[in-house]
N, C-alpha and C positions, 0 to 999 in steps of 0.2 A: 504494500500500500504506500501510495506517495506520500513523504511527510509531510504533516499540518505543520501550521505556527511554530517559530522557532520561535521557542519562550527560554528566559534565563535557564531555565534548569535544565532542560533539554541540549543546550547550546555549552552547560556545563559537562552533562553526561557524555557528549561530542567530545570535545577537550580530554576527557579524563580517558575516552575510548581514542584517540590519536597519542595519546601519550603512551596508554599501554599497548598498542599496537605499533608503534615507535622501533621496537625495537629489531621490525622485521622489514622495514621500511630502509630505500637508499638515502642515504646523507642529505641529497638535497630537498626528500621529502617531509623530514622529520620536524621542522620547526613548525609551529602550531600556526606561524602565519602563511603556513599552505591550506592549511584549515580554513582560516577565516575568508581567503580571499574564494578558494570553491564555495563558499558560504554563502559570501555576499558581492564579491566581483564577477565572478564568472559567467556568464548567464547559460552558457552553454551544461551546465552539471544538475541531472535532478537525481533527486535524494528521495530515498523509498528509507520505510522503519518495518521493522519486524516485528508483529504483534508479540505481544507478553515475553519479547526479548527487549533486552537492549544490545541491542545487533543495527546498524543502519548500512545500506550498500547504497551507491552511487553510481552512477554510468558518467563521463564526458564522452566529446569526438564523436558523438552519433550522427551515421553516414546515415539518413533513413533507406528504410529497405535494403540496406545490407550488412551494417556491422556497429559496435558500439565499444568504449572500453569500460571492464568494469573491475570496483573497490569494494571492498566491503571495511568497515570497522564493528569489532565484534567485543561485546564486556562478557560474554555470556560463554567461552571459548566452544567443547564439544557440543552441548546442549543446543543452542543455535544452530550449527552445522547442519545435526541431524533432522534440525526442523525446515530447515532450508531444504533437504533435499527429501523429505517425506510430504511437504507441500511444494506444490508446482510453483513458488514463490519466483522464482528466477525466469522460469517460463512466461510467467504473467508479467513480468518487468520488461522480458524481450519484446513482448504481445506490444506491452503499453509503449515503446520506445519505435516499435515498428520496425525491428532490425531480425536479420537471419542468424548473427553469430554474435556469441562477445568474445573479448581477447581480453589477456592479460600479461603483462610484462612484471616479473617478479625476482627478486633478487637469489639464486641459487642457494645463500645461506640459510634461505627461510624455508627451511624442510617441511615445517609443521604449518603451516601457510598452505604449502604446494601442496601436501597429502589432504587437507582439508579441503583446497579445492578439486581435484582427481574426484572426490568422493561427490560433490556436484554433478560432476559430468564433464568439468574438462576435462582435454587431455594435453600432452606436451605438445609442442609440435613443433618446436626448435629452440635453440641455444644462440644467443648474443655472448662471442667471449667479450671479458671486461665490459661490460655495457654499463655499469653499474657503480658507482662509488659508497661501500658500507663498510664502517668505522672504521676510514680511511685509506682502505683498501680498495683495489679494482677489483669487482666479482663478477662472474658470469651471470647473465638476466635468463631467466625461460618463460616463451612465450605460450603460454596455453590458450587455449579456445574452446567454445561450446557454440556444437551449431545442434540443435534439438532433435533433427532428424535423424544423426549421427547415435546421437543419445538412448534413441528409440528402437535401433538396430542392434545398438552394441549390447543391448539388455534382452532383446528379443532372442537374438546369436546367443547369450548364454543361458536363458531358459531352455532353448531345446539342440543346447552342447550334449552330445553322447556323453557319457562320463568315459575317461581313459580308465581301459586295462593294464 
């Protein structure tokens, strides 16, 4: 659901979820005044919340009818995840954005990031060496995506995988 009203507290719990999500974040993203400008300069970024989480994901760069990139900031770490992908929630954010795929560019350090989104539905789909700068380090960036259709096969293909002998 797109977010309502950004009230103090909400605009707080934002804050408190970019700091602790900080840590998986490249250098140049981690100042909270990358926060505030997607907040309130950008016009291009809409912000969706997650019922009875405090979980909030974000899309920029939406090409309509073909692709978008997206963010999540999560207080809620597995719990969220799992709600994410037992509700069509992401599905309904592509629906609402009118795009085929989303992508993601992610810093290779952040194992627990990338295993959480895999568990979405994306998948890898290539490697930026050095793309990245995290705590002050060059790191390799991975780009994943989810395009639905893909999603709907790969789950289908393993419902009726023969089991190996």
């Amino acid at each position: 659901m797109r977010m309502g009203e950004l009230t103090l507290e909400k605009y707080n719990l934002l804050r408190e979820a970019w700091f602790q999500n900080s840590k998986n974040m490249a250098d140049d993203d981690r100042p909270v005044d990358v926060l505030d400008y997607l907040l309130f300069q950008d016009g291009g970024t809409t912000w969706y919340e997650m019922p009875e989480h405090f979980t909030w994901l974000y899309v920029r760069n939406v090409t309509p009818g073909r692709s978008a990139d997206f963010h999540a900031l999560n207080l809620d770490g597995w719990n969220a995840v799992s709600d994410i992908r037992t509700y069509p929630f992401v599905l309904e954010l592509m629906q609402d954005q009118g795009v085929h795929r989303l992508s993601m560019a992610l810093p290779a350090p952040a194992v627990e990031v990338i295993e959480a989104s895999k568990t979405l539905g994306f998948r890898v789909e290539g490697r930026m060496r050095e793309a990245a700068v995290m705590n002050g380090r060059y790191v390799d960036a991975l780009i994943l995506g989810l395009v639905p259709e893909a999603r709907k096969r790969r789950r289908k293909r393993k419902k009726n995988a023969k089991p190996r002998s």
